[in-house]
C-alpha positions as CSV (number, residue, x, y, z in Angstrom):
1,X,49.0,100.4,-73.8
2,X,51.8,101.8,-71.0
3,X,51.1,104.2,-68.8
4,X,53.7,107.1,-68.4
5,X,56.4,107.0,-65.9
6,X,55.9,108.2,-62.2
7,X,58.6,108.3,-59.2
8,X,58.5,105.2,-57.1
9,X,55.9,106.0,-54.1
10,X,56.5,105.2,-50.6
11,X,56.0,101.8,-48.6
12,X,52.2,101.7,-49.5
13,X,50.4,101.8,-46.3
14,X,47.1,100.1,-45.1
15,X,43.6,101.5,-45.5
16,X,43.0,103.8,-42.8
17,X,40.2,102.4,-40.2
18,X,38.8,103.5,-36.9
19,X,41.4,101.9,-34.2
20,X,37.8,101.4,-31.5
21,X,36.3,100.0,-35.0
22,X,38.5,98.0,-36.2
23,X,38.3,94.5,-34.5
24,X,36.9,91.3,-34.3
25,X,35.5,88.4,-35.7
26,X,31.5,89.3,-34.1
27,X,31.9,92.8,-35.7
28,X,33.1,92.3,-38.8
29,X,30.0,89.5,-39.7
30,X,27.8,92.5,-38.1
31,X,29.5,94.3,-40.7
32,X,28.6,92.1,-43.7
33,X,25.2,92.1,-42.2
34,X,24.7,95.8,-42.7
35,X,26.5,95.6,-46.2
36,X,24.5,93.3,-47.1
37,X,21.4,95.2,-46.3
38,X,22.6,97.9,-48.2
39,X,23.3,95.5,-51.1
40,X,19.7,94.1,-50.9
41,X,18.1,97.8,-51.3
42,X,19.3,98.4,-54.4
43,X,18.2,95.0,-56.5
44,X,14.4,95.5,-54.3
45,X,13.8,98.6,-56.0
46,X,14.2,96.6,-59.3
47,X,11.8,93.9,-59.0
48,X,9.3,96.4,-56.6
49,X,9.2,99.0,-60.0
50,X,8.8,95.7,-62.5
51,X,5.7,94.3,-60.5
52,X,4.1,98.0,-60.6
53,X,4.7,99.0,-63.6
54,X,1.2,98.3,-65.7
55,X,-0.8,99.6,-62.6
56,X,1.7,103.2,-63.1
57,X,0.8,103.2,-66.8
58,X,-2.4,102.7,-65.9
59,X,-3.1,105.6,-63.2
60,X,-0.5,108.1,-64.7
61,X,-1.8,107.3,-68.1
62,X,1.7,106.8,-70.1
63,X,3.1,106.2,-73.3
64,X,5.1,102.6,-73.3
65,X,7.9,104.1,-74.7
66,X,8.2,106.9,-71.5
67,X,6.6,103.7,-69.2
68,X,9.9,102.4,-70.0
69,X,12.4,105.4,-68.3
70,X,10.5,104.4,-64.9
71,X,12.9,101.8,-64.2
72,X,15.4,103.0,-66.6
73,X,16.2,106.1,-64.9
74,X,17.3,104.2,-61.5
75,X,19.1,101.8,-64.1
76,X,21.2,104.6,-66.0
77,X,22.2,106.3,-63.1
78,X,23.4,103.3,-61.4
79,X,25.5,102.4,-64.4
80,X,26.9,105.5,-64.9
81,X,28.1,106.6,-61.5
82,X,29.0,103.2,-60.0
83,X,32.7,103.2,-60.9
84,X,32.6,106.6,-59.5
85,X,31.4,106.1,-56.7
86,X,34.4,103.7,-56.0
87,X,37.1,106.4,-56.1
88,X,34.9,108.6,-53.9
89,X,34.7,105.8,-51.2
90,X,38.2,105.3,-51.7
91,X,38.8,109.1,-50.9
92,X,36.0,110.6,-48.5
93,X,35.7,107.3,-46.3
94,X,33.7,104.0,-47.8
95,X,31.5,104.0,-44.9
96,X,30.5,107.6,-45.1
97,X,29.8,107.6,-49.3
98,X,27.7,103.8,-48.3
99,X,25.5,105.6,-45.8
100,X,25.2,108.9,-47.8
101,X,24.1,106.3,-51.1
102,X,21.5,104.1,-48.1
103,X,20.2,107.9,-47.3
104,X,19.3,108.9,-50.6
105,X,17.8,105.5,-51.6
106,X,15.4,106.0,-48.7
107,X,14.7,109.3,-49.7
108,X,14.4,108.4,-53.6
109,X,11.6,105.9,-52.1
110,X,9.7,108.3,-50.3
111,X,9.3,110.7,-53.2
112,X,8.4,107.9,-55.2
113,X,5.9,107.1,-52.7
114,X,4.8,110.9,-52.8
115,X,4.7,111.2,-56.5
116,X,1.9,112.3,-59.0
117,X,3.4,112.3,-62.1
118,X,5.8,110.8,-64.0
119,X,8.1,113.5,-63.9
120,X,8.2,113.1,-60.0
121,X,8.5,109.1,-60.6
122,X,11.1,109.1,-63.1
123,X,13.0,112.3,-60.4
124,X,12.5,109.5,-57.8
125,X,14.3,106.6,-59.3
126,X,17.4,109.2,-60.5
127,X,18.1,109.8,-57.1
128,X,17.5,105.9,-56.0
129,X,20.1,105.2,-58.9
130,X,22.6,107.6,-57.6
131,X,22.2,105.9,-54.2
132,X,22.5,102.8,-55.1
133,X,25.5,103.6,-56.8
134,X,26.9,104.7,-54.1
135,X,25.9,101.9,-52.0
136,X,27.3,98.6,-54.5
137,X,30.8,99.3,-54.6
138,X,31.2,100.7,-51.6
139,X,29.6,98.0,-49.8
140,X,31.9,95.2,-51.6
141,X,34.7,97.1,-50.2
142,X,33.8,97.4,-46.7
143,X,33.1,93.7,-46.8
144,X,36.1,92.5,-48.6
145,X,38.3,95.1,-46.1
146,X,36.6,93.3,-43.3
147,X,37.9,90.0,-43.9
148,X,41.5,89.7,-43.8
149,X,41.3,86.1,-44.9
150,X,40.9,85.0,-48.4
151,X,38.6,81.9,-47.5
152,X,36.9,84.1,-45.2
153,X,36.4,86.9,-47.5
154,X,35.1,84.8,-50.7
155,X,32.6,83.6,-48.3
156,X,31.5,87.0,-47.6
157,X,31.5,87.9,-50.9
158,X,28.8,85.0,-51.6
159,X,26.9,85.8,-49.1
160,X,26.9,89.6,-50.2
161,X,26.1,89.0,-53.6
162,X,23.5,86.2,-52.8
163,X,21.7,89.1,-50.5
164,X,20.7,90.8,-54.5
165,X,18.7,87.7,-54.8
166,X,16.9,88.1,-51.5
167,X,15.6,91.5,-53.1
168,X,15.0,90.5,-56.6
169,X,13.1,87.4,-55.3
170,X,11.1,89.3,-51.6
171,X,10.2,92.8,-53.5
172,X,7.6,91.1,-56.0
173,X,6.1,89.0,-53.0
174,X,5.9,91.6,-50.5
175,X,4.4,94.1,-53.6
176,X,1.7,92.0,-54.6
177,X,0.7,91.3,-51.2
178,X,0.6,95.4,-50.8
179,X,-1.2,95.9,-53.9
180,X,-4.1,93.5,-52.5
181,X,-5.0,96.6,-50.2
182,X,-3.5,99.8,-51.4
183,X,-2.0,101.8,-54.3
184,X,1.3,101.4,-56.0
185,X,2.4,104.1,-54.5
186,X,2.6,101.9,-51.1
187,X,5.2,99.5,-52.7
188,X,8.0,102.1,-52.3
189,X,7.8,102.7,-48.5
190,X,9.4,98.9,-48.1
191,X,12.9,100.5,-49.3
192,X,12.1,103.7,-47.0
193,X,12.0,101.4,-43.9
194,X,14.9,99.9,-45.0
195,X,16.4,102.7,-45.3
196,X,16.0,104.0,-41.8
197,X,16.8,100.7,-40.1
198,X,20.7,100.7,-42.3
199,X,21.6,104.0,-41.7
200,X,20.9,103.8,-37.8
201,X,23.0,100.4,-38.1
202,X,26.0,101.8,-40.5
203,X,27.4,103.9,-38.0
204,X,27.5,101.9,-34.9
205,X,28.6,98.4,-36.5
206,X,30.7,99.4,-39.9
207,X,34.2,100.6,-39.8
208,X,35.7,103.9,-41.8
209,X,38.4,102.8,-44.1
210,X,39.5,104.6,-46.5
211,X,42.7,104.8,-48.8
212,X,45.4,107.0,-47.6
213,X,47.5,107.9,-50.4
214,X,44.5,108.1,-53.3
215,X,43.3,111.6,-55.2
216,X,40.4,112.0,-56.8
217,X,40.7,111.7,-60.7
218,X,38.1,114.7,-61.6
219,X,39.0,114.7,-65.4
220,X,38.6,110.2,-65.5
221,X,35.4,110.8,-63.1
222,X,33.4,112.7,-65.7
223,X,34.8,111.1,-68.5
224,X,34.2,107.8,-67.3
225,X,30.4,109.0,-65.9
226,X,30.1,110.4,-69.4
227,X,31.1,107.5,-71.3
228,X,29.0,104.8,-69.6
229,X,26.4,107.3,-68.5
230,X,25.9,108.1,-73.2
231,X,26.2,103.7,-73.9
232,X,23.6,103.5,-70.6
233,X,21.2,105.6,-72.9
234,X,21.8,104.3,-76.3
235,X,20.9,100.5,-75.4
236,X,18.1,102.1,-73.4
237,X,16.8,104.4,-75.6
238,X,17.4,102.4,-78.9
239,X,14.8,99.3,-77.4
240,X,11.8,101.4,-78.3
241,X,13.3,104.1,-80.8
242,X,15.3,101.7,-82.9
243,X,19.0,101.9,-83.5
244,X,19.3,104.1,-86.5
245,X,17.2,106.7,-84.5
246,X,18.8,109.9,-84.6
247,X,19.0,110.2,-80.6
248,X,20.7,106.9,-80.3
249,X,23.2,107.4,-83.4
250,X,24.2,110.3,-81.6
251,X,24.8,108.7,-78.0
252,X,26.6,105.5,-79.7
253,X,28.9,107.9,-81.9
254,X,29.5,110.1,-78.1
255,X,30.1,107.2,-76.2
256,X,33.2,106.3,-78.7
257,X,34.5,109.6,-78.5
258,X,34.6,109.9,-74.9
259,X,35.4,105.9,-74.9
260,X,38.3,107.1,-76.8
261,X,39.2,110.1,-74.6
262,X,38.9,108.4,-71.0
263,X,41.2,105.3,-72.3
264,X,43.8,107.8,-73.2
265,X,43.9,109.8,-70.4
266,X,43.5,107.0,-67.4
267,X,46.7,105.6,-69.5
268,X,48.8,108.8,-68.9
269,X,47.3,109.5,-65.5
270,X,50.3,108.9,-62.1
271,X,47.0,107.7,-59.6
272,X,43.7,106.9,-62.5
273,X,40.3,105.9,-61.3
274,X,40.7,103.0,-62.8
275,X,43.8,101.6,-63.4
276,X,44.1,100.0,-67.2
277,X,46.9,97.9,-66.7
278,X,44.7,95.9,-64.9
279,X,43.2,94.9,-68.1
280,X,46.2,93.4,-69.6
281,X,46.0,90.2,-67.7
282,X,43.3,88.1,-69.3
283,X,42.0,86.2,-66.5
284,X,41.0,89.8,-65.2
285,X,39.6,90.5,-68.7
286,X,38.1,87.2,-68.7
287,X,36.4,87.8,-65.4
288,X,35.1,90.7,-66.5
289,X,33.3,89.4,-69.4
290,X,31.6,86.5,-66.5
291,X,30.6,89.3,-64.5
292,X,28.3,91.0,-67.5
293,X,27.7,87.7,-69.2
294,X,25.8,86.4,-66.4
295,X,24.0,89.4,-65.7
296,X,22.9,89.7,-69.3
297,X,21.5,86.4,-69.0
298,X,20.2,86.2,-65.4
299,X,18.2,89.8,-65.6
300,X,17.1,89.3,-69.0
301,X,15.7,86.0,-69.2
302,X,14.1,87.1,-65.8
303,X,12.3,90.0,-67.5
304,X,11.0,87.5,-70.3
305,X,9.5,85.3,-67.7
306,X,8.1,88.1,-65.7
307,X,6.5,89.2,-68.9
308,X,5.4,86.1,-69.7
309,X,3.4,85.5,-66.5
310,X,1.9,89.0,-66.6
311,X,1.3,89.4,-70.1
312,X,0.5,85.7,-71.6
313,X,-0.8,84.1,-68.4
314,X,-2.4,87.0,-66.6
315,X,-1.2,86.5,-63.5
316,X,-1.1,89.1,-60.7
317,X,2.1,90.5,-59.2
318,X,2.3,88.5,-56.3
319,X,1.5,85.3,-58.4
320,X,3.7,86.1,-60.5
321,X,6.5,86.6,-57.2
322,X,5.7,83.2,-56.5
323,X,6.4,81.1,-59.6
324,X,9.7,82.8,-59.8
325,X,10.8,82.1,-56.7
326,X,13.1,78.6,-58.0
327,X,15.1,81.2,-60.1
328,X,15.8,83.0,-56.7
329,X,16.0,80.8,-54.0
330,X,18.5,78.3,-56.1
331,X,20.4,81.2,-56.8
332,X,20.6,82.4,-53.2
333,X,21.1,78.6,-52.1
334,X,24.6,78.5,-54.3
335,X,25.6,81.8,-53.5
336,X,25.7,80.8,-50.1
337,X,28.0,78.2,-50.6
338,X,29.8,79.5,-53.3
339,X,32.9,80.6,-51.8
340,X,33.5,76.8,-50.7
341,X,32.9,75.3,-53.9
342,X,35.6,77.7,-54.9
343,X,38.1,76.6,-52.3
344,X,37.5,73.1,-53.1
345,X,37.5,73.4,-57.2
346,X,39.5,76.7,-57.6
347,X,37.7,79.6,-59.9
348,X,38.4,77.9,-63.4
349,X,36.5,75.2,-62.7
350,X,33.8,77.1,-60.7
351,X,32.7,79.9,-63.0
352,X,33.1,77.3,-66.5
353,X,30.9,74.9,-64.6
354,X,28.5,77.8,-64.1
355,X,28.8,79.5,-67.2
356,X,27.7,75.9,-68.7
357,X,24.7,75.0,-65.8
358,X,23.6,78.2,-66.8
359,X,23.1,78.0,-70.3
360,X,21.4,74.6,-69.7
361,X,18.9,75.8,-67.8
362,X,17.9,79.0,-70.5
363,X,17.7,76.0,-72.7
364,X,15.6,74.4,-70.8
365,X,13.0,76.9,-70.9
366,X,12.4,76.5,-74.7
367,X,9.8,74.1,-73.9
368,X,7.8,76.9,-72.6
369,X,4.5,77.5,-74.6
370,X,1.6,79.4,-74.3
371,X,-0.3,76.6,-72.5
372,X,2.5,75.2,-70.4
373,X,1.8,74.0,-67.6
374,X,4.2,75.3,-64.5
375,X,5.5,71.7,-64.0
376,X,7.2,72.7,-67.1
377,X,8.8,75.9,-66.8
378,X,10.5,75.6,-62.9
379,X,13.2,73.3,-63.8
380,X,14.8,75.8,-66.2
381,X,14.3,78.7,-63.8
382,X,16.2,76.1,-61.1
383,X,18.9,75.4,-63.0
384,X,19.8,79.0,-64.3
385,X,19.8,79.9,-60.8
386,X,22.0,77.3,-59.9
387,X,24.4,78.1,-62.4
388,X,24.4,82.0,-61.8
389,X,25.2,81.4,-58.3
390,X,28.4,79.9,-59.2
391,X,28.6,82.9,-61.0
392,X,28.1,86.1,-59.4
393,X,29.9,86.0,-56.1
394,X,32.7,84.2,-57.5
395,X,33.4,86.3,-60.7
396,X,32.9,89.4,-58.1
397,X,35.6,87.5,-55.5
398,X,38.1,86.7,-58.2
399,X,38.2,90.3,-58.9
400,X,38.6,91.4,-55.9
401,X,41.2,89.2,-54.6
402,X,43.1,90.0,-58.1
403,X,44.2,93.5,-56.3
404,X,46.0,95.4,-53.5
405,X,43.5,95.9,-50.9
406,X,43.9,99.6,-51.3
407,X,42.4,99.3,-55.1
408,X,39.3,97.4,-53.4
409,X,37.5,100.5,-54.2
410,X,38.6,100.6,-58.1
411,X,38.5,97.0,-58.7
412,X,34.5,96.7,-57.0
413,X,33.7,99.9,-59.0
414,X,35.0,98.0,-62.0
415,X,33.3,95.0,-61.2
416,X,29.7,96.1,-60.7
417,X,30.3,98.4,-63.8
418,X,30.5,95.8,-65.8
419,X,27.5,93.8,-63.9
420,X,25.5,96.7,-63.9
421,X,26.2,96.8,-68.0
422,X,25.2,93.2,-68.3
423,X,22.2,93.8,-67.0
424,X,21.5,97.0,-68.7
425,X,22.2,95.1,-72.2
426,X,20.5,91.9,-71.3
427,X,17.3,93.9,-70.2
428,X,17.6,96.1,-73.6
429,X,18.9,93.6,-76.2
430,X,16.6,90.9,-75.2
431,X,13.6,93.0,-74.7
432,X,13.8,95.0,-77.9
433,X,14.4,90.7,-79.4
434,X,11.2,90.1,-77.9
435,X,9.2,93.1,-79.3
436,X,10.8,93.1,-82.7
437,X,10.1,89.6,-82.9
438,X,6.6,89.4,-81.6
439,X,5.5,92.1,-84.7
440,X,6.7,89.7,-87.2
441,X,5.3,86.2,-85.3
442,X,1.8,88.2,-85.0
443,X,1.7,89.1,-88.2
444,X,2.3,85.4,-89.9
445,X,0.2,84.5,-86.9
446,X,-2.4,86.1,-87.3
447,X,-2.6,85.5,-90.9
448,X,-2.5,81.5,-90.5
449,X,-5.6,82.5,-87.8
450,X,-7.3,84.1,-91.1
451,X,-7.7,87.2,-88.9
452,X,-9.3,90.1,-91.0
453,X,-6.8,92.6,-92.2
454,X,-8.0,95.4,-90.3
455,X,-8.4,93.6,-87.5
456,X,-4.8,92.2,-87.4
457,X,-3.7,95.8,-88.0
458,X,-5.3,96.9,-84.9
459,X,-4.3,93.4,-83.0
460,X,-0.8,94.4,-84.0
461,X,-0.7,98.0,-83.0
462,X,-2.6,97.3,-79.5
463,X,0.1,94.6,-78.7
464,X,3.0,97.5,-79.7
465,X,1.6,99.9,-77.2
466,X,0.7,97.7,-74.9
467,X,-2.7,98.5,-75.2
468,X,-6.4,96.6,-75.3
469,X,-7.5,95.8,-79.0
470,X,-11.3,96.6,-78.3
471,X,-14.1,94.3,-78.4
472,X,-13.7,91.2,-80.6
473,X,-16.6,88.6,-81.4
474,X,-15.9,85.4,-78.8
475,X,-15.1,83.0,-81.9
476,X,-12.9,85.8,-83.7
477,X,-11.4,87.0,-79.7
478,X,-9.9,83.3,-79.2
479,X,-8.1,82.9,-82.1
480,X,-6.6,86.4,-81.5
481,X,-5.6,85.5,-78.0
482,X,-4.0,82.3,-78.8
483,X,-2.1,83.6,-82.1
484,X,-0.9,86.3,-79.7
485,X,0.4,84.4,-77.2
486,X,2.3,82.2,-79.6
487,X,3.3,85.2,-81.4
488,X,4.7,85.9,-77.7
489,X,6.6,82.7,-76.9
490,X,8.3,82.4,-80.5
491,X,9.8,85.9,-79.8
492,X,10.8,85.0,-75.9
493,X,12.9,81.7,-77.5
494,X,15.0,83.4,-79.8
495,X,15.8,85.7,-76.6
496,X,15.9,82.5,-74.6
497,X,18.5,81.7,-77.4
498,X,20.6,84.3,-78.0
499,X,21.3,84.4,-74.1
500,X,22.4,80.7,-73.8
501,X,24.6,81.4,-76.7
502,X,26.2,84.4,-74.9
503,X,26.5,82.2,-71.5
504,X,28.0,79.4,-73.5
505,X,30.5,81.9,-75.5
506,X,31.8,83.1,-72.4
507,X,32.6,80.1,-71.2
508,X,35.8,79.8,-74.3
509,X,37.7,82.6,-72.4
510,X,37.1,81.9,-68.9
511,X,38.7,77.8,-69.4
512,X,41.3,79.5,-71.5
513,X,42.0,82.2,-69.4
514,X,40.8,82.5,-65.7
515,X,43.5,80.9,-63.3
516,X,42.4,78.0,-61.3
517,X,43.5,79.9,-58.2
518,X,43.7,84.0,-58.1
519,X,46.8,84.8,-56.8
520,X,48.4,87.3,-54.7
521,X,47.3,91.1,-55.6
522,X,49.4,93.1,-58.3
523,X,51.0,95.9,-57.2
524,X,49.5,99.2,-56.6
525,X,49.6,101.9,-59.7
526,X,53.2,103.3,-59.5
527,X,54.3,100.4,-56.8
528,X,56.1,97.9,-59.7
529,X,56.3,96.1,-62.4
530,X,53.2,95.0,-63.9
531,X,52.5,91.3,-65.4
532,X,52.4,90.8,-68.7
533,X,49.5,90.0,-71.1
534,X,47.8,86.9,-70.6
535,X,49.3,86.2,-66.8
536,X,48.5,86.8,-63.7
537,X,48.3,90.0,-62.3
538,X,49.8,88.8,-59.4
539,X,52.9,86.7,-57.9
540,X,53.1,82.9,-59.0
541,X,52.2,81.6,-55.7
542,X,48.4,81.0,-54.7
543,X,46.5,82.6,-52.0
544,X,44.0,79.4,-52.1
C-alpha cells in the first residue's frame, strides 16, 4: 500500500519544550517518576475492580453477564481511545493531555466510590478508561522525550512499563486489607489519592513537549476510535452472548467496514494519525504482534488464576493478592533490568528468549489441580513473570526507538493499542475457554459423580450464573464440590494451553524478523524514502 504524494516538508524541527523545563539529568528521572505514577494508576484500577467484583454483584444484586461490563467499560474505553489520545498529546501538549487523563482517573474513582448502582459504576469506569487512555501513551512519550540517550531511554522504558506491575500486583493487597474493615466502595479512593498527589507533581517536574508541525487527523481519529472501539465490544460482548449473537455479528461485520475505511484513508492522508508505512517493515510488524501476544498471555492466564483462588480455593481478596505476588514481583524484578539485558543481547535475542520463558512457565501451571498444594503452582507464576518482563518494556522500547522522535506520540499510541488489544482478547478468548469448557467438563463430571439429573441440571445452571446451587445432602454436597472444581481446572488448562501456544507462535516471527539491534528512526511521514518490506525502518547503522 503507498501513500499519495505530498511536497517535501521543511527541515523537521524538534518537539517543542519549555526552555526553564527542559534540563537535566535530576529532572528528567523526576520526570519518569511522575510518568510512572501515572502509568501505575491505570493497571490499579484493573486488579482493585477484579478483587471487588463478587462483593459488587453481591450488594448491587447483578446479572453475570452485566457484572462483566464493570471492568469492561474502563477496558473498552481504554482500547478505543488510546491511539487517539497519541495524536492529541502530539498536538495540544503531552504533558497537558497526561494531566487532563490523571484528572479524570481521579475523578472516575471518586464516582465510583460515590456510586449506588450499576449504572453509576459502569459511568465511573468509562471515564477512568478515557483517562487512562489519555494517560498511557502520553506518558511513554514524555518518558522516551526525556531521555535523549538510547541506553538511557530503554531503561526508562523498563522501568515505566515495570511500574504496571506495581499496580496489578499492590491494588489486590491494599483492597483486601480495605475490605477487612469497610465496603467495596472504599477500594476506589486509593486511585483518588493518587490522583491528587500526580497532578500536583505533573506540573512542577514534567516538561511540555509537543510536536510542532503535526494536525489533528479528525476523519482517522473517529475512524480509528470507531474501529477498535466496535472489535473492543465484540470480543467483550461475545464472552457471555456467544459469537453468532446478533449484537456481536453486527460489531464484527462494523469493525471490518470501518477497518476497511480507516486503512484506506490513513494511506491517502499528507500528516495520518498513524502512519501505515510503518507497518511495512516486519520487525515493526513483528513487534507488534510481541506487544499483544504477551499481554494476551500475561492478563489472561492472570484472570484464570485469580479465578482459581477465588472460585475453587475460596480464598479472600487479599489472600488471593498474596499468592500472586511471584507473577508480579518477577515481572517487575526483569523489567527493571530489562533495558540492560537488551544492551548486552540486542532485542532478537531478548524478546525470543522471553517469548519462550514465557510459554514455559504457562506450561508449567498444568500441574495445577483442584487440590494442589501452593508449592505447586508459584513456579509457573515465576517463570511467566520472568519471561514477560523481557517482554513488555522491550517490545514497547523497540517501537519506540524504531521512529523520529516527533512520531513518539503515534508510535506509543500504536504500541499500547495493540497491548491494550492483547489484553482485551486474552481476558475474552480465554475467559469465554474457560466457561465454555467448564459446561461440558461438569456435565461428564457430574455424570461419572452419578449426580441425579436434576440435580446436575441445577449444579450446572448455578455454576453458569455464578450462583449458589442450594442446599445439598453432605455426602451428595462433596461429590458436587469436587466434580466442580475439576470441571474447573480441566477448562483453565486448555486456556493455560491455547496461551502457551500463542506465546510460542509468536516467537517464529520475532527470530525471523525483529533486528538484533533497532536502528536509527525512519523518516518522518513526507520526510523520505521509506524502507522496504521486511527491512528496517531505519538507516543500516545501529543505535546500540
Amino acid at each position: 500500500m503507498s501513500l499519495a504524494p505530498s511536497p517535501p516538508p521543511a527541515a523537521p524541527r524538534p518537539d517543542r519544550a519549555s526552555p526553564s523545563e527542559a534540563g537535566g539529568s535530576r529532572n528528567r528521572w523526576l520526570s519518569l517518576a511522575v510518568a510512572c505514577l501515572g502509568m501505575m494508576m491505570t493497571f490499579f484500577n484493573i486488579t482493585a475492580t477484579i478483587s471487588v467484583l463478587a462483593l459488587i454483584q453481591a450488594d448491587l444484586h447483578v446479572s453475570t453477564s452485566s457484572l462483566i461490563w464493570v471492568s469492561s467499560a474502563y477496558t473498552l474505553l481504554v482500547a478505543s481511545l488510546v491511539l487517539s489520545a497519541g495524536t492529541f498529546g502530539d498536538v495540544f501538549g503531552r504533558r497537558k493531555v497526561f494531566l487532563i487523563g490523571i484528572v479524570l482517573i481521579g475523578a472516575g474513582s471518586l464516582l465510583a466510590f460515590l456510586s449506588g448502582s450499576l449504572g453509576v459504576l459502569i459511568t465511573a469506569q468509562a471515564v477512568m478508561g478515557i483517562g487512562g487512555a489519555l494517560v498511557l501513551p502520553n506518558s511513554l512519550s514524555l518518558v522516551t522525550g526525556a531521555f535523549s540517550d538510547p541506553h538511557e531511554r530503554t531503561e526508562a522504558v523498563s522501568i515505566w512499563a515495570g511500574c504496571s506491575g506495581i499496580g496489578l500486583a499492590v491494588a489486590p493487597l491494599l483492597a483486601g486489607v480495605l475490605l477487612l474493615h469497610f465496603s467495596w466502595h472504599s477500594v476506589y479512593l486509593l486511585n483518588v489519592g493518587i490522583a491528587l498527589v500526580a497532578a500536583v507533581l505533573t506540573p512542577v517536574l514534567v516538561a511540555e513537549s509537543r510536536h510542532p508541525d503535526r494536525a489533528l487527523d479528525p476523519v482517522g481519529l473517529i475512524l480509528g476510535t470507531v474501529t477498535i472501539g466496535l472489535l473492543t465490544f465484540a470480543v467483550i460482548e461475545s464472552g457471555g452472548a456467544g459469537y453468532t449473537d446478533a449484537r456481536v455479528v453486527g460489531a464484527f461485520a462494523g469493525f471490518l467496514v470501518a477497518l476497511g475505511m480507516f486503512l484506506w484513508f490513513e494511506a491517502r492522508h499528507h500528516d495520518p494519525m498513524l502512519d501505515l508505512r510503518l507497518f511495512r517493515s516486519a520487525s515493526f510488524s513483528a513487534v507488534m504482534a510481541v506487544a499483544a501476544g504477551v499481554m494476551f498471555a500475561f492478563t489472561g492466564v492472570a484472570l484464570l488464576l485469580v479465578l482459581y483462588f477465588e472460585k475453587v480455593r475460596a480464598l479472600s481478596a487479599l489472600d488471593t493478592g498474596w499468592r500472586l505476588l511471584p507473577l508480579f514481583v518477577s515481572y517487575i524484578a526483569v523489567s527493571s533490568v530489562a533495558g540492560r539485558i537488551v544492551r548486552r543481547t540486542g532485542f532478537r535475542t531478548t524478546l525470543t528468549g522471553g517469548l519462550l520463558i514465557a510459554g514455559a512457565g504457562v506450561l508449567l501451571l498444568l500441574i495445577e489441580g483442584p487440590d494442589s498444594s501452593y508449592h505447586a503452582i508459584w513456579p509457573g507464576m515465576t517463570v511467566l513473570g520472568l519471561g514477560s518482563g523481557l517482554l513488555i518494556a522491550p517490545s514497547t522500547a523497540a517501537a519506540m526507538i524504531s521512529v523520529p522522535h516527533t512520531q513518539t506520540g503515534m508510535a506509543s499510541g500504536a504500541v499500547n493499542m495493540f497491548r491494550q488489544l492483547g489484553s482485551v482478547l486474552g481476558t475474552s478468548i480465554l475467559g469465554t475457554i474457560l466457561t465454555t469448557r467448564m459446561d461440558t467438563n461438569l456435565a461428564d463430571r457430574l455424570r461419572d459423580a452419578r449426580v441425579p439429573g436434576p440435580v446436575a441440571d441445577t449444579v450446572r445452571e448455578a455454576a453458569s450464573d455464578g450462583t449458589p446451587a442450594g442446599t445439598l445432602p453432605p455426602d451428595l454436597a462433596a461429590r458436587v464440590t469436587k466434580a466442580v472444581a475439576h470441571a474447573f481446572t480441566d477448562a483453565q488448562h486448555t486456556g493455560f494451553l491455547v496461551a502457551a501456544l500463542l506465546l510460542f507462535a509468536t516467537a517464529v516471527p520475532t527470530v525471523l524478523f525483529v533486528r538484533k539491534r533497532q536502528a536509527a528512526a525512519p523518516p518522518a511521514p513526507g520526510g523520505g524514502a521509506v524502507p522496504p518490506a521486511g527491512t528496517a525502518p531505519a538507516a543500516r547503522h545501529s543505535r546500540h
